[in-house]
N, C-alpha and C positions, 0 to 999 in steps of 0.2 A: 629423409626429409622430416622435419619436425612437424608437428601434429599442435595446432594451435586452438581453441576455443572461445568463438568470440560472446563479450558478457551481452544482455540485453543493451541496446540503444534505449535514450533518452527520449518515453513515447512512445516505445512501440510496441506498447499494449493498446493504445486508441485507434479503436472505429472511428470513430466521431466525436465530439464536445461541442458544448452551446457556443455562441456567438463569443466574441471579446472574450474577456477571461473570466466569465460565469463557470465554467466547472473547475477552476483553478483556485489552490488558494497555498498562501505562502504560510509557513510555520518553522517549528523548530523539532527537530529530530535528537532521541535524547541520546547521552553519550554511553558509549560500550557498543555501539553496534556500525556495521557496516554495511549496508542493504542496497539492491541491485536495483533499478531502476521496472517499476510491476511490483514491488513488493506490496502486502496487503497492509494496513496497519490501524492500530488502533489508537486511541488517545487515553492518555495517564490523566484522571480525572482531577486529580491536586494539583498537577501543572499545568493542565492543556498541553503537554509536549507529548508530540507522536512517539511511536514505539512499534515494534513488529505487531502483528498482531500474535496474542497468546490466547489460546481458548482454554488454557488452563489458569489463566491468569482471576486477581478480583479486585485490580484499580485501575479498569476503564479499560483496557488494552484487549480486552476480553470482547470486545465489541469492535467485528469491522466496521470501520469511519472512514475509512479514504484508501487512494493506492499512490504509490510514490511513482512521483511525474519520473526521475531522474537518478540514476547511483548517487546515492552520500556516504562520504565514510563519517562517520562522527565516533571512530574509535574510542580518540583522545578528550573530546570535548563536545557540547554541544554543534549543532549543523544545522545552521537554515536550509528548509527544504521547501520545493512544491509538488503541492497533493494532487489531486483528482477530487474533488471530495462532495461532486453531484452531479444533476446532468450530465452524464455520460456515456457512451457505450466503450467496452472494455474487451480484451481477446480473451477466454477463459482459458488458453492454453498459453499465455504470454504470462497471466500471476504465478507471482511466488507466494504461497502457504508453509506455513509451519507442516515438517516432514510427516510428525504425527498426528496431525490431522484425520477425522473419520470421516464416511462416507454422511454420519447422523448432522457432524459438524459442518462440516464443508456446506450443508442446506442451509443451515441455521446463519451460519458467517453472508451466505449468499443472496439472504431474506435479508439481512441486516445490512447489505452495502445497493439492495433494492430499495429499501425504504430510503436512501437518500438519492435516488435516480442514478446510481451506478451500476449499467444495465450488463451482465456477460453474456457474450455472444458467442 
């Protein structure tokens, strides 16, 4: 029998969100990547376009801003997406983080999706 793996659902990293669509917000996802629906990300300062997040990074993306509601592929091109990007409680074992991530970082990333009310649980 084959052995199948299923990827994150759409959301199912939330606890909870505000009312109406207060911790939601729509944007664009920049192109070259393909990201899993939890991913962390940051925002590219010269475009406002999200990006994974990079804590190695030094144009915005270096700072978590939001978590992707949903998988986008934006291999080829740009991809409208929706964020998370306040008010919210979040699974801390449903985000995707960059692999090399440290234990110093992972605080500081966690402090910084705090300050927008992105609360992990």
């Amino acid at each position: 029998m084959e052995k199948s793996t299923e990827s994150r659902h759409p959301g199912e990293h939330i606890v909870s969100e505000a009312n109406g669509a207060l911790s939601r917000e729509q944007g664009v996802l920049i192109s070259g990547q393909n990201l899993a629906a939890g991913t962390v990300l940051g925002v590219i300062t010269a475009s406002g376009k999200y990006t994974a997040f990079d804590q190695d990074a030094a144009t915005g993306e270096e700072v978590a801003a939001a978590v992707l509601y949903a998988a986008v592929d934006a291999s080829a091109a740009d991809a409208d997406c929706v964020v998370h990007a306040r008010q919210c409680e979040v699974m801390a074992d449903a985000l995707t983080w960059p692999s090399d991530l440290d234990a110093g970082e992972l605080v500081s990333a966690t402090i910084e999706l705090e300050s927008q009310g992105i609360i992990q649980r």
